[in-house]
N, C-alpha and C positions, 0 to 999 in steps of 0.2 A: 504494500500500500504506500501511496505518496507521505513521503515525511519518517520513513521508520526504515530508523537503518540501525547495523548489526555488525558488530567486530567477527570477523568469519578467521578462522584460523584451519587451513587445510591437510588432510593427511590422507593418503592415496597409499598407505596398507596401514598393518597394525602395527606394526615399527614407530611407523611415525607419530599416529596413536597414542601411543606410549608411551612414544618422549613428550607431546604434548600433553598430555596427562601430568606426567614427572614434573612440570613446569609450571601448570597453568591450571589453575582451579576453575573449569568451563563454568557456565549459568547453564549453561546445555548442550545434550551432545547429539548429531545427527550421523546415526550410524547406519553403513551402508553393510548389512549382514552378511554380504558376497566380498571378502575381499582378495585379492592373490595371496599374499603370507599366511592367515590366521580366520578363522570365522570370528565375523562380529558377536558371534553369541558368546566368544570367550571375552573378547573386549566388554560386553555388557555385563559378564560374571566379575568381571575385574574393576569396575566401574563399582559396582558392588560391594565388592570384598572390601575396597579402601574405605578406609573413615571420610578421608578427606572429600571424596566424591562421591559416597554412598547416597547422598540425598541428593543428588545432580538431577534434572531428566532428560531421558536416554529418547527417543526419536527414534526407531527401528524403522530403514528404510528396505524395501526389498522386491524383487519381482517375483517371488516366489511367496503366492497369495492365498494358498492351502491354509485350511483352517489349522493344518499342525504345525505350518511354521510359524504362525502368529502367535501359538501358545506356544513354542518354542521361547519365541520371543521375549513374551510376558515369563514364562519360567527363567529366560539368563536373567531379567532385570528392564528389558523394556518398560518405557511409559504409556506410551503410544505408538502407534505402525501407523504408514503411508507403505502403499502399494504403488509399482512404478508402472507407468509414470509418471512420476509428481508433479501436480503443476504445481505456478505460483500460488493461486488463491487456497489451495487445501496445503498450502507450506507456511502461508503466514496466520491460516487460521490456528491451525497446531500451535506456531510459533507464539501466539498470542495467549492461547488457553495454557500455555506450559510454562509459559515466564508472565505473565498475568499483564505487563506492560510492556509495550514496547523498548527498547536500551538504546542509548544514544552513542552509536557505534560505527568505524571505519573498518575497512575491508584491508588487512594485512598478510 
């Protein structure tokens, strides 16, 4: 939506994940459950396990729309699932109900 922007910090396996994590206490995390290194369902156990991000929420994104992997999902620690393709409008309405207001954020 016009006016709501978002500090985005990217990582394209769970490596990187990780180290983001290691570093940086998210507001939320947008997890893509297919990744080359690692399944997001272990990043979402992991998300979990720590104190420091236990109460984070998790955004399970994924093309794989069976009802078992959505309970999958919700068992590693998901908050919420979007099914791909996600558009924008069902990405900021999530975005909105999980962080309750929009954050006043650049794209790094």
């Amino acid at each position: 939506e016009e006016g709501e922007t978002y500090k985005v910090l990217i990582a394209s396996s769970a490596r990187g994940a990780f180290d983001h994590l290691a570093s940086v206490k998210p507001d939320l995390v947008i997890l893509d459950l297919v990744l080359p290194d690692r399944s997001g369902y272990e990043i979402a156990e992991h998300i979990r396990q720590d104190p420091r991000t236990q109460e984070v929420p998790v955004l399970a994104v994924s093309a794989r729309l069976q009802p078992s992997h959505r309970a999958q999902a919700e068992e590693a620690g998901a908050t919420a699932f979007l099914g791909k393709p996600v558009t924008k409008r069902d990405l900021m309405r999530q975005l909105r109900v999980l962080l309750g207001s929009p954050l006043e954020v650049t794209k790094s």
